[in-house]
C-alpha positions in Angstrom: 4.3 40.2 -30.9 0.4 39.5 -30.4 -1.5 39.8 -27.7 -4.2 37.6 -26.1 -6.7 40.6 -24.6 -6.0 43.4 -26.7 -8.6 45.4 -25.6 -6.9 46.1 -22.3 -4.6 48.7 -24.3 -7.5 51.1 -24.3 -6.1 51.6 -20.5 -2.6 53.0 -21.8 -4.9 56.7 -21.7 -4.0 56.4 -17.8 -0.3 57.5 -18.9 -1.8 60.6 -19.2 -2.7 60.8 -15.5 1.1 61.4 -14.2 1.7 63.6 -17.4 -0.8 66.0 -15.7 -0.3 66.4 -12.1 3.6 66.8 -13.5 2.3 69.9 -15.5 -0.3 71.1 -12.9 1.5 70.6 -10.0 2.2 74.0 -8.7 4.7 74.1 -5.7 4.1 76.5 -2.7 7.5 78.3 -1.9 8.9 78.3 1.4 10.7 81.4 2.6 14.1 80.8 3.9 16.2 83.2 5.4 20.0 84.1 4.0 22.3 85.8 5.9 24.7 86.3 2.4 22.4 87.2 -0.2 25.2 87.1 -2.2 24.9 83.5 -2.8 21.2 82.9 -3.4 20.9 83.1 -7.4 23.4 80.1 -7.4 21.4 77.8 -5.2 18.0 78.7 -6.9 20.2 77.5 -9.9 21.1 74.7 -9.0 18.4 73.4 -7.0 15.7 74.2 -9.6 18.3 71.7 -11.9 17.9 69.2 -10.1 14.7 69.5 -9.2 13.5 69.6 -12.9 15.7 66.2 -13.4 14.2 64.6 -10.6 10.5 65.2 -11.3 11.3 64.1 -15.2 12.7 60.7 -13.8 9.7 60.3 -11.5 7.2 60.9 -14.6 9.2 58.8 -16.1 9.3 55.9 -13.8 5.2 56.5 -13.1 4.4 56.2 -17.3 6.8 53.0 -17.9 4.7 51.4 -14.7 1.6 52.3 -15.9 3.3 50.9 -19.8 4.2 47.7 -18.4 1.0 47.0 -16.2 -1.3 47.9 -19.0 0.9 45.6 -21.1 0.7 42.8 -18.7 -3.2 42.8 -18.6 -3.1 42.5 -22.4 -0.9 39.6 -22.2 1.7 39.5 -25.0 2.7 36.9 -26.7 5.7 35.7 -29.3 4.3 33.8 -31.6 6.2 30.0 -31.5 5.7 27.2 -34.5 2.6 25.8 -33.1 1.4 29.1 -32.7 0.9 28.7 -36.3 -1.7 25.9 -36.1 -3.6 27.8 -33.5 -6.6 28.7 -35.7 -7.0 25.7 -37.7 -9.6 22.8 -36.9 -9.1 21.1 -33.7 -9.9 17.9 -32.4 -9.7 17.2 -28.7 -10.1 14.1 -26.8 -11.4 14.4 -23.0 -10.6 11.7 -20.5 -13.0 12.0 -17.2 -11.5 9.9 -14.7 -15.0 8.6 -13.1 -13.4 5.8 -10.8 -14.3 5.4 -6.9 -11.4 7.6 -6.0 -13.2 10.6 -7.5 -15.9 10.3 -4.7 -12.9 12.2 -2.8 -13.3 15.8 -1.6 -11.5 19.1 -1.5 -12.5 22.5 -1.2 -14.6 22.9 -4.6 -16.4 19.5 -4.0 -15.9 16.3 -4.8 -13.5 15.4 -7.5 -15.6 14.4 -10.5 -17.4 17.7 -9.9 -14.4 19.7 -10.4 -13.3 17.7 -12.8 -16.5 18.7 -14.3 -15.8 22.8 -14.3 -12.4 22.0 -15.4 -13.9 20.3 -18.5 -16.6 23.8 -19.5 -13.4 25.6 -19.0 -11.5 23.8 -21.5 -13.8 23.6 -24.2 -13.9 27.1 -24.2 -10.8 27.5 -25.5 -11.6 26.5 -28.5 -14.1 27.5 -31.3 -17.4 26.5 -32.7 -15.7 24.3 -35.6 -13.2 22.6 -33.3 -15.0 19.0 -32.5 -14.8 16.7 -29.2 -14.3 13.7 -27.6 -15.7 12.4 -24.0 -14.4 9.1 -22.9 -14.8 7.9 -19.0 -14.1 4.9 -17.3 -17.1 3.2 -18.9 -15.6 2.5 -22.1 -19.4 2.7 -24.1 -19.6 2.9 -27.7 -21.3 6.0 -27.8 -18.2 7.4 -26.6 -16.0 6.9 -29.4 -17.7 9.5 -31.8 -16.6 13.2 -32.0 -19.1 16.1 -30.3 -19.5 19.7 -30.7 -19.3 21.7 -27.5 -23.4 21.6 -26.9 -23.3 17.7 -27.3 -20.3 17.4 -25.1 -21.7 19.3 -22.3 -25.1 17.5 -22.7 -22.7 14.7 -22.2 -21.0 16.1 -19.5 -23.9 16.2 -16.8 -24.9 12.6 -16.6 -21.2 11.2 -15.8 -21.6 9.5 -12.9 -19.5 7.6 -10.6 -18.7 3.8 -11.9 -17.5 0.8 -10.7 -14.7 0.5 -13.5 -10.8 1.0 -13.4 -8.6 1.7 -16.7 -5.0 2.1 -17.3 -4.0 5.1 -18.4 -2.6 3.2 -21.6 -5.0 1.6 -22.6 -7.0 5.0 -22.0 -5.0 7.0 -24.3 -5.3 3.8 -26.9 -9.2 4.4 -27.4 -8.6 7.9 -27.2 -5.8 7.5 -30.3 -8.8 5.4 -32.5 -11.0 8.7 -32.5 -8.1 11.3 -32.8 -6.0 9.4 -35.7 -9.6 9.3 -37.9 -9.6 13.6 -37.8 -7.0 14.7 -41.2 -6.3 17.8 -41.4 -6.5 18.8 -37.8 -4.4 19.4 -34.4 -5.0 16.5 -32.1 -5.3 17.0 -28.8 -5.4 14.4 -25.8 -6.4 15.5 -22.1 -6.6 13.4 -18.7 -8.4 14.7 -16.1 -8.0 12.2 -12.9 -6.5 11.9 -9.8 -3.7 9.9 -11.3 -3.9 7.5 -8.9 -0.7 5.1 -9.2 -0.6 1.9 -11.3 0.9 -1.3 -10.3 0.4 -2.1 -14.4 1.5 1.0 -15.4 5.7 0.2 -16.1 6.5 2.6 -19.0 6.0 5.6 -20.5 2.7 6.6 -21.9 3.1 5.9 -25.5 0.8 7.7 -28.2 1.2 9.2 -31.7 3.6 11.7 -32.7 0.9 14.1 -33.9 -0.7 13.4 -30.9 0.0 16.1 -27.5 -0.6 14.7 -24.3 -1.7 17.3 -21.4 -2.6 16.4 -17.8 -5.0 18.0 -15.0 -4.2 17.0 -12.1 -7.3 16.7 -9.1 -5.7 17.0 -5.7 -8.0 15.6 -3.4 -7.8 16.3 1.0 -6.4 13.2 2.2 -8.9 10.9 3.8 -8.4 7.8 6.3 -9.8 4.7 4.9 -10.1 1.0 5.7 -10.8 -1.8 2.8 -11.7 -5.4 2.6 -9.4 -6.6 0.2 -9.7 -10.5 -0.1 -11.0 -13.6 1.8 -10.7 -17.5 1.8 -11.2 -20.7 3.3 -8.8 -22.8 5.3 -11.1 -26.1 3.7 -12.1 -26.2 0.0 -14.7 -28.4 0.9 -17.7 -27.7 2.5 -19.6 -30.1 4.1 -23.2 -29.4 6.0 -23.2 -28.4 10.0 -19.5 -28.5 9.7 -16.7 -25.7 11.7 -15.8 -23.2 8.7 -12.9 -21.2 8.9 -12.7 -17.8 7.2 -9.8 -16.2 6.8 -10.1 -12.4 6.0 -7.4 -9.4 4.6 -8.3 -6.0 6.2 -5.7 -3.2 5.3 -5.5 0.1 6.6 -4.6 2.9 4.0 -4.6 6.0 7.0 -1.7 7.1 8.7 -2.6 6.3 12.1 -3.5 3.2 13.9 -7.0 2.1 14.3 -8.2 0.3 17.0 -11.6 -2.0 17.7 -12.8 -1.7 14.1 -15.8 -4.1 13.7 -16.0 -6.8 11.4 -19.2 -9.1 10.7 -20.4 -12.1 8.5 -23.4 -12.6 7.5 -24.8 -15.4 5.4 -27.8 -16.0 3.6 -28.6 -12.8 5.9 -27.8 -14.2 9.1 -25.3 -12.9 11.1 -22.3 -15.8 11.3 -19.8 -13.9 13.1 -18.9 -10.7 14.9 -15.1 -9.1 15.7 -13.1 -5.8 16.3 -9.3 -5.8 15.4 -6.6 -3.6 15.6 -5.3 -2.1 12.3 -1.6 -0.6 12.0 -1.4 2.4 10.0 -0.5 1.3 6.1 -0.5 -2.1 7.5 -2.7 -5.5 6.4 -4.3 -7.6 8.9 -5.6 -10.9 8.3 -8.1 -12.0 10.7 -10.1 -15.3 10.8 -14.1 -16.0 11.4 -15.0 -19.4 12.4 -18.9 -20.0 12.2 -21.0 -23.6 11.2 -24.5 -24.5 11.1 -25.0 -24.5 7.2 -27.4 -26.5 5.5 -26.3 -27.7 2.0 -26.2 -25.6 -1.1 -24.9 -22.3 -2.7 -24.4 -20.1 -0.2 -23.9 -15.8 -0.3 -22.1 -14.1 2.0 -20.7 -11.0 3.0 -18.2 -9.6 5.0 -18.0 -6.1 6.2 -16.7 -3.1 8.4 -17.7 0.3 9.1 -15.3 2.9 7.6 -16.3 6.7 6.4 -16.5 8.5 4.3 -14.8 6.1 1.8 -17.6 3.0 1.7 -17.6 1.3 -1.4 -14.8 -1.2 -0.7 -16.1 -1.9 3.4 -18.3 -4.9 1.8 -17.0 -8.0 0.2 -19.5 -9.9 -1.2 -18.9 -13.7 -1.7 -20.3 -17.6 -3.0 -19.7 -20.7 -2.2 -21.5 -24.2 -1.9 -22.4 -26.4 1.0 -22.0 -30.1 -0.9 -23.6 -33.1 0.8 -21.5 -35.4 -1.6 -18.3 -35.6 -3.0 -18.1 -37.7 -6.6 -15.1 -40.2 -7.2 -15.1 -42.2 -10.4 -13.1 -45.6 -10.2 -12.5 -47.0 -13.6 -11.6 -51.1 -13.9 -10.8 -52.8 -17.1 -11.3 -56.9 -15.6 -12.8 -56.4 -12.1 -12.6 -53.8 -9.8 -10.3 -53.5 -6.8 -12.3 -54.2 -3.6 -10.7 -52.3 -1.2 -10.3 -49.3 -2.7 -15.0 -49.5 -2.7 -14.6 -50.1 0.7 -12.7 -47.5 2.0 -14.8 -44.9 0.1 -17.7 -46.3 1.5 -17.0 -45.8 5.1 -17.9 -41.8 4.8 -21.5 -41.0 3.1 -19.9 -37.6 2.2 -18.6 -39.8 -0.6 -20.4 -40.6 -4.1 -18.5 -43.5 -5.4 -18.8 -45.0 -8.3 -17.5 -47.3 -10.5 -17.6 -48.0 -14.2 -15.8 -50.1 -16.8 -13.1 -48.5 -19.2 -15.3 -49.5 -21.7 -18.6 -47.6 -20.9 -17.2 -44.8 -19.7 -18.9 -41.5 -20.8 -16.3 -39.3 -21.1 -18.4 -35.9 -20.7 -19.0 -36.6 -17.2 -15.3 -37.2 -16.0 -15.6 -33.0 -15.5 -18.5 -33.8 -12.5 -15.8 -36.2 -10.3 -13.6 -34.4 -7.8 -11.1 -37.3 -8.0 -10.6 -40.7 -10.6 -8.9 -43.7 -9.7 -7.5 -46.0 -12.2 -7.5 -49.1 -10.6 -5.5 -51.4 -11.9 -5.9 -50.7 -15.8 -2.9 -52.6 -17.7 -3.0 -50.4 -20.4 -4.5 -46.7 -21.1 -6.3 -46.3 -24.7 -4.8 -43.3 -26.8 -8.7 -41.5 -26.5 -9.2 -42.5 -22.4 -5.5 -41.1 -22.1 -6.4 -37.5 -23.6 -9.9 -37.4 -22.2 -8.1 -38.1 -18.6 -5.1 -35.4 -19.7 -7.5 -32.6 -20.3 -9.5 -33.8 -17.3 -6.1 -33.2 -15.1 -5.2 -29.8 -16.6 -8.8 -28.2 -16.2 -8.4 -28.9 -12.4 -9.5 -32.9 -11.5 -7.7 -35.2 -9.5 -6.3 -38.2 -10.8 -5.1 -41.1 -9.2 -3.4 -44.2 -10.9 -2.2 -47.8 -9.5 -0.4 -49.7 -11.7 -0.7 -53.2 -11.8 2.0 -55.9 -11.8 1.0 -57.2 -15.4 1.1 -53.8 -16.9 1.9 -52.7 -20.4 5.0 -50.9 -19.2 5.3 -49.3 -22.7 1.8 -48.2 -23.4 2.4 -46.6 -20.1 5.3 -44.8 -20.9 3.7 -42.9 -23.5 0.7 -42.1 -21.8 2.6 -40.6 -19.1 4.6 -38.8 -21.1 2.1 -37.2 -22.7 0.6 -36.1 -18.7 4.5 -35.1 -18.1 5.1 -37.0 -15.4 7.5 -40.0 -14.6 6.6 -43.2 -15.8 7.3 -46.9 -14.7 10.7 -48.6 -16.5 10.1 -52.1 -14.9 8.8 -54.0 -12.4 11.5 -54.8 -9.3 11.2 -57.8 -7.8 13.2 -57.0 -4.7 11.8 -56.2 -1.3 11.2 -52.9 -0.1 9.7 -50.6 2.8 8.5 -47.4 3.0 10.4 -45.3 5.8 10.0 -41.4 5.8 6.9 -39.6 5.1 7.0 -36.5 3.4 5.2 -34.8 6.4 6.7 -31.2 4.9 4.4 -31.4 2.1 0.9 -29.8 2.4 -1.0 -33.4 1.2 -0.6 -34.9 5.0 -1.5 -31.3 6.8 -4.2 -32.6 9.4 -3.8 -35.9 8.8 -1.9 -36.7 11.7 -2.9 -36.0 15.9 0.9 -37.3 16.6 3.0 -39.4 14.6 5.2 -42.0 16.6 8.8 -42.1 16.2 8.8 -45.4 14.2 6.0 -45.3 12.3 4.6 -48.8 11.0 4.5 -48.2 7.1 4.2 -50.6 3.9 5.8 -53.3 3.1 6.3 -54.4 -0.8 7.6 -57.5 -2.2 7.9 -55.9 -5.7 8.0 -52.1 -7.0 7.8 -50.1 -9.9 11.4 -48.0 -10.8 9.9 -45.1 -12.1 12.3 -42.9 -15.0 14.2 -39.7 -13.3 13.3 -37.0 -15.8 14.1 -33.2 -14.9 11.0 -31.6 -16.4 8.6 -32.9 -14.2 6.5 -31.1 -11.0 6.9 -34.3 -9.1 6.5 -34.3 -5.4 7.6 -37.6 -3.4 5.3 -38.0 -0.6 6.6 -42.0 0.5 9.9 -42.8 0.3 11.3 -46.4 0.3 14.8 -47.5 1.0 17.8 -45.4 -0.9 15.2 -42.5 -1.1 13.2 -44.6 -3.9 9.9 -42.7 -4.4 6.5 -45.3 -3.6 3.8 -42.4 -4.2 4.4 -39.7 -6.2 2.5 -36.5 -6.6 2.5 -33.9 -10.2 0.7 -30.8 -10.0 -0.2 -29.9 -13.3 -2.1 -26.5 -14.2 -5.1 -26.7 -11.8 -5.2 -30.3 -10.8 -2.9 -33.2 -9.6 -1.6 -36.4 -10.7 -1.0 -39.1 -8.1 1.0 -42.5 -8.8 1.7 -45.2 -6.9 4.8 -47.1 -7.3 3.5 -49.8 -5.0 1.0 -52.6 -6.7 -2.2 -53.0 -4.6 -2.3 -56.8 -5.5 -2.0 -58.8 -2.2 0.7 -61.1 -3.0 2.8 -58.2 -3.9 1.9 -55.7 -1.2 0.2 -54.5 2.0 -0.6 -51.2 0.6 -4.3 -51.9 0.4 -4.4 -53.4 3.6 -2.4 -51.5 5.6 -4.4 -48.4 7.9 -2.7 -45.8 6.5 -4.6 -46.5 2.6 -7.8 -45.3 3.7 -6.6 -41.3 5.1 -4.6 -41.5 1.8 -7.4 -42.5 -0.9 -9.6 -39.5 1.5 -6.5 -36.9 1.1 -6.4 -37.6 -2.6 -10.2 -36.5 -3.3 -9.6 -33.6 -1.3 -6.2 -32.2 -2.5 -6.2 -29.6 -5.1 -9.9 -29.5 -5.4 -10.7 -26.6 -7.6 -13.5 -24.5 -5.8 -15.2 -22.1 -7.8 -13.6 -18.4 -7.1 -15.6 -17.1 -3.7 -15.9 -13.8 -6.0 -15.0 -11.7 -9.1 -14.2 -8.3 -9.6 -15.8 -5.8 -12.3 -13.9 -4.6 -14.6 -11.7 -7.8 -14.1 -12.7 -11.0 -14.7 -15.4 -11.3 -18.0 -16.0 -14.6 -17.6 -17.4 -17.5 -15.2 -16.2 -21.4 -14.9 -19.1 -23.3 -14.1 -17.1 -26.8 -12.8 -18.9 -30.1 -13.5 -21.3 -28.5 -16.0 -22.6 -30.6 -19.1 -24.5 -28.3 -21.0 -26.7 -29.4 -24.3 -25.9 -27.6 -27.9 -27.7 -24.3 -28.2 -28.7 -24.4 -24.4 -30.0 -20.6 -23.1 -28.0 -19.5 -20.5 -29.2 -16.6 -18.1 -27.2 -14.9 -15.7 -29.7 -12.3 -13.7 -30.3 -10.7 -10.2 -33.2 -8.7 -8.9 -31.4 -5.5 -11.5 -30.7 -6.7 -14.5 -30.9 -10.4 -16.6 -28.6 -10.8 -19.4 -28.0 -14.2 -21.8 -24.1 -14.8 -21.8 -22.1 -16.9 -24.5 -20.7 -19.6 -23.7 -18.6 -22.7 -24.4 -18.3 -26.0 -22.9 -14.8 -27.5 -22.3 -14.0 -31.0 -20.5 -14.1 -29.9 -16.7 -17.1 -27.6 -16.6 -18.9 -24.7 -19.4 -17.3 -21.4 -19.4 -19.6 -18.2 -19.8 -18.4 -14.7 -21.4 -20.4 -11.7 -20.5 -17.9 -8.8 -21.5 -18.8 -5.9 -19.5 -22.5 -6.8 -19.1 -22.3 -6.5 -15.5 -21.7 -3.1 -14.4 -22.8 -3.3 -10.6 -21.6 -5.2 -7.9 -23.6 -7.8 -5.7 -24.9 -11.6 -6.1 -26.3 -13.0 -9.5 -27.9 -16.5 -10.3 -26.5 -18.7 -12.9 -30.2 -20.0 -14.8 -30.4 -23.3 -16.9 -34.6 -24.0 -18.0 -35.3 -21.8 -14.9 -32.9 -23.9 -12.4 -30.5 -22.2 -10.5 -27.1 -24.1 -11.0 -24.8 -21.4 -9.7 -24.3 -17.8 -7.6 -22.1 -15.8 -7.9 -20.6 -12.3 -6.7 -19.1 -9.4 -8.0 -17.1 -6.5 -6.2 -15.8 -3.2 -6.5 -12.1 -3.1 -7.4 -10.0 -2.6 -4.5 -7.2 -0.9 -6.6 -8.9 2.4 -5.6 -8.7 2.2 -2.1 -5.1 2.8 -2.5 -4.2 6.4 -1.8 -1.0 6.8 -3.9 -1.0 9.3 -6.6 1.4 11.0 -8.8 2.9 14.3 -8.2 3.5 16.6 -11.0 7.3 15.6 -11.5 6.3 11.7 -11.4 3.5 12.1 -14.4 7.1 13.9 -15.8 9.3 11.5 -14.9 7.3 8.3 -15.0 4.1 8.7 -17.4 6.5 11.2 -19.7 4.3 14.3 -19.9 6.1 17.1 -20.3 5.9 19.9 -17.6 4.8 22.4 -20.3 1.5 20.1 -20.6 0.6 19.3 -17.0 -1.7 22.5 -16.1 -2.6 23.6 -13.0 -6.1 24.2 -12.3 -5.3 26.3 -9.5 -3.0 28.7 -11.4 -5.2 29.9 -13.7 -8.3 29.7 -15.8 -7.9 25.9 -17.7 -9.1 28.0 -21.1 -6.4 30.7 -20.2 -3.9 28.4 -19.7 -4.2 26.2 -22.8 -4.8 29.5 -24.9 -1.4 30.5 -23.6 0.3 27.4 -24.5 -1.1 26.9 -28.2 -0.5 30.8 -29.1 3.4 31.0 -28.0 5.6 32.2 -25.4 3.5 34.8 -22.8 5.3 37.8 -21.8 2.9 39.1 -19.4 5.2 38.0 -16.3 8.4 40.1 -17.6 5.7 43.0 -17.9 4.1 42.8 -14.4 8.3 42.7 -13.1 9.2 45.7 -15.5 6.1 47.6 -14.1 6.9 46.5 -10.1 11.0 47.2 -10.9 9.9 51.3 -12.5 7.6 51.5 -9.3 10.5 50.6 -7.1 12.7 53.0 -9.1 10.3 55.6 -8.6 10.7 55.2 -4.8 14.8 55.6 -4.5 14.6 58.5 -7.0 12.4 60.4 -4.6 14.3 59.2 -1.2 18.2 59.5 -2.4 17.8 62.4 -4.7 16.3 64.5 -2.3 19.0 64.2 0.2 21.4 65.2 -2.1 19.8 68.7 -3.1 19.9 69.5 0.7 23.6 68.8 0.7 24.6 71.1 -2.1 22.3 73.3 -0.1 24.1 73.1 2.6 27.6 73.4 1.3 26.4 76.4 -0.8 25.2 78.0 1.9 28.7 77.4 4.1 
């Protein structure tokens, strides 16, 4: 047996306190009257036996009390296995949870402060030699190198709060690249955090078997709190002066209702719209903000309530652009089809152009919100991939099929989109009888729809094949449920076909008043708007749609803060920029080409913090898989007090403490029950 404070046995000298009041406690004699004198050398016998055994039991009593008390200060320990290791090199690795959620409060101060004195406690229970790790949710270089305890502590003060959120896997895996370089030492791993819950977070955390895994838990007061979690619009597209509809998630994390909680936009620092809702405790509420007057271009905007003391998710910052013109690329291979140029002529709000199959310049398909192929009778191998890749990084793409068509080089161009293709050309009648009204493509498109809708009329149509593995979508059905115009979502854009030929002897498709809302529906459907925002932490990267950008061009991304130059890399439908973790706050930045600004964009806090959910002691147990042994209490005891007990061995300073409380309580019944019975042989003697 060791102990931990040795020094505290000096205080076993107090034993010889109750050693001498028992020797120097002379008793003053009572005189009691006999009436039988006869029988008084027998009492004074046996009373003075008893009394003798009596006062030896109390001393007794009063020196194992003082024993065990003295013992418990010292604080023995057995000595376990790992108690063997307890003096060798250590190497420890620190996690600082440093998250929004650590803004919190409770009765020593905010979270990350604690968290801070919890961390000086720690270190000190180990030595000079032992070396250190500090890793937050930053994730910089600097923090994957080992410290001494001056450096760590240097480190220490200037944590701040950051924007940043980690799971507690992939925590521990940086922390296991520092700790599995130390041979020849005991590793150590700590987490200090609120352990906040993770939806990511399914299994077990996993680490090395040399590795030990201890938790300190931060217990913060529970605080209400309101957060703007996401926001769209009911129109991708939008147009200048036009009604805009926001539609915005508010959720309510306290446990009571709220009521009248304002909410505001404001764009380009205008105030757009103003309104108080009614939140139900844990509840989400999704409220809408209709505003207009916008004047074309890239937009910022924010939406907002007022919520304390928890702020940093009441603002959501957003982008979007205000287009005067929509592009739309026909491409002919004789002549192009005439109706199709007038109906996208009758609205200025579309750019329509036209080009041969044969000059088309295949790096600015990305720019068009919608391509028609009108009438091509056969699709070349390199138009048919360009057009693919066009489709699957989010364009629109629209194909009539003429009556003298290469039916075979079509088959194997749509195969290769995986979609249905045309088998042969029917030369039977047919009418279109039931529209797909269900389907989200003809949302809007009608005021009221008569019972008996007038649709088209075909003399001819294309059979199309019946293959399983498609994403088709019938939006026109003719007689016997045969499909006239078909729709196949692929990835982020759409594929449209139309199993009716335009050509007039065949058809009144072109003619008829229902081609026009159609040929509009198809530019608008599925048009890929850039994200509103991104989140930090998140998203590393930005999709520039319809950008051509030259070999070796300078990129800048940059705000009134910071500018940084981004990689990037162009691909069909747009250039794609990576900036790792280069942005670290959140607000609106400009997207620079040769000092033109060709995008905004906004970042946000992650709203994965507003949540307040956190493990208990028996969930990091049950579902992280730290054992109870290593999840210390910061309340209990010293943090360096604690850990020194658990490397040394099993602490025996509890028994003590109860053997030392257990002889004090004997001491009490010796003197209450033995007493009475000396003055009931006294009694009886005297009889």
């Amino acid at each position: 047996m060791s102990f931990l404070f040795p020094e505290f046995l000096f205080a076993w000298l107090l034993m010889a306190i109750p050693v001498i009041i028992h020797l120097f406690n002379f008793r003053k004699f009572k005189k009691v009257q006999f009436t039988h004198v006869q029988f008084l050398k027998e009492v004074q016998q046996q009373t003075s036996a008893a009394q003798k055994l009596k006062e030896r039991l109390i001393l007794a009593c009063r020196i194992l009390a003082i024993f065990f008390l003295v013992l418990a200060f010292a604080q023995p320990y057995i000595k376990s296995s790992a108690s063997a290791q307890a003096y060798q090199k250590n190497v420890v690795s620190i996690y600082l949870d440093n998250s929004y959620s650590m803004e919190a409060v409770n009765r020593e101060g905010s979270l990350l402060d604690e968290g801070k004195r919890k961390i000086k406690e720690l270190v000190n229970a180990y030595g000079l030699n032992d070396r250190f790790q500090l890793i937050t949710n930053n994730f910089e270089g600097k923090q994957q190198r080992l410290l001494d305890k001056g450096e760590l502590l240097d480190e220490l003060n200037v944590v701040k709060i950051a924007p940043f959120v980690r799971s507690f896997q992939s925590i521990i895996n940086r922390q296991q690249e520092v700790l599995m370089q130390a041979h020849d030492a005991k590793r150590n791993l700590y987490l200090l955090s609120d352990f906040q819950k993770q939806e990511e977070q399914t299994s077990k955390l996993k680490a090395d078997s040399s590795i030990s895994i201890h938790a300190i838990p931060l217990v913060a007061n529970p605080l209400p709190n309101i957060s703007i979690d996401s926001a769209y619009f009911l129109s991708p597209i939008h147009q200048p002066q036009s009604e805009e509809s926001l539609v915005v998630k508010i959720h309510n994390h306290a446990d009571k209702e709220v009521k009248a909680v304002p909410l505001r936009l404001i764009v380009n620092g205008v105030q757009k719209a103003l309104d108080n809702i009614n939140l139900v405790a844990h509840q989400d509420v999704l409220d809408t903000l209709n505003f207009s007057g916008l004047a074309a271009g890239w937009q910022t905007a924010v939406v907002s309530v007022k919520d304390y003391p928890i702020t940093f998710d009441d603002d959501l910052n957003f982008t979007f652009e205000v287009i005067s013109q929509l592009p739309i690329l026909g491409v002919y291979q004789d002549h192009p089809i005439k109706n199709i140029n007038i109906a996208y002529h009758t609205d200025d709000f579309f750019h329509f152009q036209e080009v041969n199959e044969s000059q088309i310049n295949y790096g600015d398909l990305g720019k068009n919100e919608l391509i028609v192929l009108e009438n091509l009778k056969s699709l070349s191998p390199g138009l048919a991939q360009q057009l693919k890749q066009y489709v699957l990084n989010g364009g629109n793409l629209n194909v009539f099929i003429p009556a003298d068509a290469d039916l075979s080089n079509y088959q194997q161009a749509l195969q290769s989109f995986g979609t249905d293709y045309p088998t042969s050309l029917q030369k039977t009648e047919i009418k279109a009888n039931q529209l797909n009204l269900q389907h989200p493509f003809f949302a809007g498109l009608f005021d009221k729809l008569p019972k008996n809708p007038d649709l088209p009329t075909a003399s001819a149509y294309f059979k199309s094949s019946k293959l399983t593995q498609t994403t088709k979508q019938i939006l026109l059905y003719g007689d016997g449920k045969t499909p006239l115009l078909s729709i196949y979502p692929e990835e982020k854009g759409n594929i449209f076909i139309s199993w009716m030929p335009l050509e007039n002897d065949l058809s009144n498709l072109a003619r008829h008043a229902l081609f026009v809302p159609i040929l509009f529906k198809m530019a608008f459907t599925g048009k890929q708007e850039n994200p509103l925002f991104y989140t930090l932490g998140e998203n590393s990267s930005v999709n520039l749609s319809g950008i051509n950008l030259p070999e070796n061009e300078v990129i800048k991304i940059k705000n009134k803060d910071i500018e940084i130059i981004p990689e990037w890399r162009q691909s069909a439908n747009g250039a794609l920029l990576y900036f790792a973790d280069q942005i670290k706050n959140a607000g609106f930045y400009e997207v620079i080409e040769q000092n033109r600004v060709i995008q905004k964009i906004a970042f946000n806090d992650n709203r994965k913090e507003s949540k307040e959910d956190f493990y208990s002691s028996n969930e990091l147990e049950s579902e992280l898989g730290i054992p109870a042994k290593n999840i210390l209490n910061g309340k209990a005891a010293p943090i360096n007090q604690q850990i020194k007990e658990m490397n040394l061995g099993s602490s025996l300073w509890k028994l003590c403490l109860i053997l030392s409380i257990i002889f004090l309580i004997l001491e009490i019944l010796i003197i209450r029950f033995l007493k009475h019975n000396i003055k009931l042989t006294q009694t009886i003697k005297s009889e």
